[in-house]
N, C-alpha and C positions, 0 to 999 in steps of 0.2 A: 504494500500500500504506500502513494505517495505521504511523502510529510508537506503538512500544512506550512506554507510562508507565507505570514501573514501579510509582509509588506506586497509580494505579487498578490496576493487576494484585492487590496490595500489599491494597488495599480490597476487591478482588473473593474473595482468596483467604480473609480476615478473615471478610466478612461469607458466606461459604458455608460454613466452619468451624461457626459459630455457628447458621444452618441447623441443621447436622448436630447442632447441640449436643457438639462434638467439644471437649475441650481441647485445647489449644496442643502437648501434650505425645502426646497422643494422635493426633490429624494428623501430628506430626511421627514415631511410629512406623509408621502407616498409611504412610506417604510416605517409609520410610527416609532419614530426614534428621535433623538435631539438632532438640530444642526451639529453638535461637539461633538457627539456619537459617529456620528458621519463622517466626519475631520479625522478623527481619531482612526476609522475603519481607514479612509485610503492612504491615511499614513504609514499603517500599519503598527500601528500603538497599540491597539485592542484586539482582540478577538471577540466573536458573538455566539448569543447564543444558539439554538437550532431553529427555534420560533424567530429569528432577528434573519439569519439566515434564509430562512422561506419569504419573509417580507422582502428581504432584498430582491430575490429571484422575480417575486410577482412585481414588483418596483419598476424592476431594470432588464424586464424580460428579457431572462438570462437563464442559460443550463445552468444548474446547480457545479455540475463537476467541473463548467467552465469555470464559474468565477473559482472554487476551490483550487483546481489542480492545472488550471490553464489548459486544457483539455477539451475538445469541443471536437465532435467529428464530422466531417465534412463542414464547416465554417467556411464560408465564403461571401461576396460581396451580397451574393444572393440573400443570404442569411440576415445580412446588415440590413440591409431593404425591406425585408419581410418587419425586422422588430420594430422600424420606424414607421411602416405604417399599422401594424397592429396598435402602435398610440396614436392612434390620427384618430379623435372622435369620431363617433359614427355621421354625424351628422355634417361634415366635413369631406366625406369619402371622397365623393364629387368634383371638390374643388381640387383635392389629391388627383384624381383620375385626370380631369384637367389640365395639368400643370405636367405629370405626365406624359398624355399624351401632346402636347404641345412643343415639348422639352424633347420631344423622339422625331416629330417632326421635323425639328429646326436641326438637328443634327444628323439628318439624313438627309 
């Protein structure tokens, strides 16, 4: 089994925040946790618990083993794409679809 390094946890948690275009502050309400809490995780200063860990994952729609072990199989841009529009409101799809296909347009 790998060993836990918190600081790449710490890194993993940062740079999928960032992803999301979340603030710090904002992840940490998605995640019911403090902002400091949060600091502290992509620092890697803390470790969480298993209930802290599940909130992140559903947060930062994220594979659990990824954010743990940097491990993600098959991960690709494709991947990337899919988690940013899984947080695009529903009621926004459209505008998403739009943009899109507009953006496929102009670059063909």
């Amino acid at each position: 089994m790998n060993e836990l390094d918190k600081l790449s946890i710490g890194k993993r948690i940062l740079q999928q925040r960032e992803l999301l275009g979340y603030t710090r502050e904002e992840l940490a309400e998605k995640a019911d946790i403090t902002p400091r809490f949060c600091y502290d995780l992509e620092l890697g200063q803390k470790g969480m618990s298993v209930s802290t860990l599940c909130k992140l994952k559903s947060a930062l729609h994220i594979n659990i083993d990824y954010l743990l072990f940097g491990e993600q199989k098959n991960l690709n841009d494709l991947d990337s794409i899919k988690t940013l529009i899984e947080t695009c409101p529903p009621d926004k799809l459209s505008h998403l679809l739009d943009i899109i296909t507009s953006y496929l347009k102009a670059v063909n």
